[in-house]
C-alpha positions in Angstrom: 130.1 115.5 157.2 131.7 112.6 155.2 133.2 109.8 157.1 136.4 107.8 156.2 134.1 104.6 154.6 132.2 107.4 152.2 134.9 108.9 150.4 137.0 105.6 150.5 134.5 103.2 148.7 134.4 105.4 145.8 138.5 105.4 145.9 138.9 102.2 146.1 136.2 101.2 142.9 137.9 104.4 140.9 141.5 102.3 141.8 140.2 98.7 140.6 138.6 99.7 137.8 141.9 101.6 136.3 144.3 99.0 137.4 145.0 96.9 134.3 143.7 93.4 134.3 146.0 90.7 133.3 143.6 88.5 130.4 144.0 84.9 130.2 145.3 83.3 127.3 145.0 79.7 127.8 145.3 76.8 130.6 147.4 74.1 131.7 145.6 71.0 131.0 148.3 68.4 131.4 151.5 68.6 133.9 153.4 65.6 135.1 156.6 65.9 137.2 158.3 69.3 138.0 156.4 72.0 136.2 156.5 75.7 137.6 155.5 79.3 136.2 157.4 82.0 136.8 154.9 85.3 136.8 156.3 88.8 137.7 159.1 87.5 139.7 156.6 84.6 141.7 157.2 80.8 140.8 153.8 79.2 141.1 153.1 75.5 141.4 152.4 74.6 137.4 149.0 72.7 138.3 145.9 71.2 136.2 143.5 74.1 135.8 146.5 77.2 136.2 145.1 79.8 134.2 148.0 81.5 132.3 149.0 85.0 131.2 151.0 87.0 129.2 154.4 86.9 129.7 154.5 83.8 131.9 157.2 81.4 131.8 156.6 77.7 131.8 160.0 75.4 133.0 159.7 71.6 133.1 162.3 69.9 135.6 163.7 66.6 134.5 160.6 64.2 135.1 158.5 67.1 133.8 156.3 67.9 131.1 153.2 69.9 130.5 150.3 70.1 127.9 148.6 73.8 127.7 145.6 74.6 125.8 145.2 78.3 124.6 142.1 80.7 124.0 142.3 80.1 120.0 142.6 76.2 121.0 146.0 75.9 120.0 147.6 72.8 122.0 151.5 73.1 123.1 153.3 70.3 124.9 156.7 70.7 126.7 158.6 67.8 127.6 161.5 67.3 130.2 164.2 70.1 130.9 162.1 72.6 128.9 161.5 76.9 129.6 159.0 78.5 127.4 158.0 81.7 127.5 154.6 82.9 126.3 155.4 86.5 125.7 152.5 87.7 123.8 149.1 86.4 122.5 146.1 88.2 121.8 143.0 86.5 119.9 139.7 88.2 118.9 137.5 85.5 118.6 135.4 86.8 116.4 137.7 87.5 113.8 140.2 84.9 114.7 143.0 87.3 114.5 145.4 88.5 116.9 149.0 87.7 117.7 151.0 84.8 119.4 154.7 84.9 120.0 156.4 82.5 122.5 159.9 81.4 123.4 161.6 78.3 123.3 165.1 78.4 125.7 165.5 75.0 125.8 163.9 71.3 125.8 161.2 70.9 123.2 157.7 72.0 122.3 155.4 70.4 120.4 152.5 72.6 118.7 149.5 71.9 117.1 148.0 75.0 115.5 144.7 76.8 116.6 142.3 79.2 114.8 144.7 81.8 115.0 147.3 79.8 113.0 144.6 78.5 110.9 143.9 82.0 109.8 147.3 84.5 109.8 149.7 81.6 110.2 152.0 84.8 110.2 150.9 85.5 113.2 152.2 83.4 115.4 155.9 83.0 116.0 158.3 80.6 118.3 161.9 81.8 118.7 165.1 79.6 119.7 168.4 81.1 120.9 169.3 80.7 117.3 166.4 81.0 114.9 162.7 82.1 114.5 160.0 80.2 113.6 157.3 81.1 111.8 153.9 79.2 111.7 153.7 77.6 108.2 151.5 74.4 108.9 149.4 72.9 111.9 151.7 70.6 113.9 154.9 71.0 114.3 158.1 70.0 117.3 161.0 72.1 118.2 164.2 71.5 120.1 166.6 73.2 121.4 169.3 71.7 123.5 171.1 73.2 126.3 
């Protein structure tokens, strides 16, 4: 006879292993002031060392700003007021390809440009409320005010 532990062991592995795992795509490094990041509907304290994900938001309060450092080594800094939303990246590193698109609803964002850049600079996107911007060079700022 099977008890409860022996056919639930093999349930629980068959559930972990198909539940989809959210991949990191790069780290805060830097966060002064307010920083927070909104993650499916949770706002989590925007520390040194938070590893990001997909679809996070980043928001920076008015003594804020944060420095983030992504899996191609791309660096992005918010400053004061800002809400940025990561809302796709994937990098092979091996190929250096992939895909980065972000968000910028307000404040500013300074980029400088990883290997994904470096290699499709088509790749990677930021849009504004009014405009999108494509990745044409290594460093670049935008603004958008409220």
């Amino acid at each position: 006879m099977m008890t409860p532990i022996h056919w639930l062991a093999p349930l629980l592995l068959g559930l972990m292993l198909a539940a989809p795992a959210r991949a990191e795509i790069g780290q805060i490094k830097v966060a002064k002031g307010q920083v927070t990041v909104e993650r499916a509907g949770q706002a989590l304290p925007g520390q040194v060392g938070l590893r990001l994900e997909a679809q996070d938001v980043v928001r920076t309060g008015a003594d804020g700003s944060v420095g983030i450092t992504m899996r191609d080594d791309s660096l992005l800094s918010a400053g004061p007021n800002s809400i940025v939303a990561l809302e796709r990246f994937d990098f092979e590193p091996t190929t250096q390809a992939g895909r980065f698109d972000s968000r910028l609803d307000r404040g500013t964002l300074a980029v400088l440009s990883g290997r994904l850049a470096k290699q499709s600079p088509q790749a990677v996107t930021v849009r504004t409320p009014s405009a999108v911007l494509g990745v044409r060079g290594t460093e670049f700022v935008v603004a958008v005010e409220p």
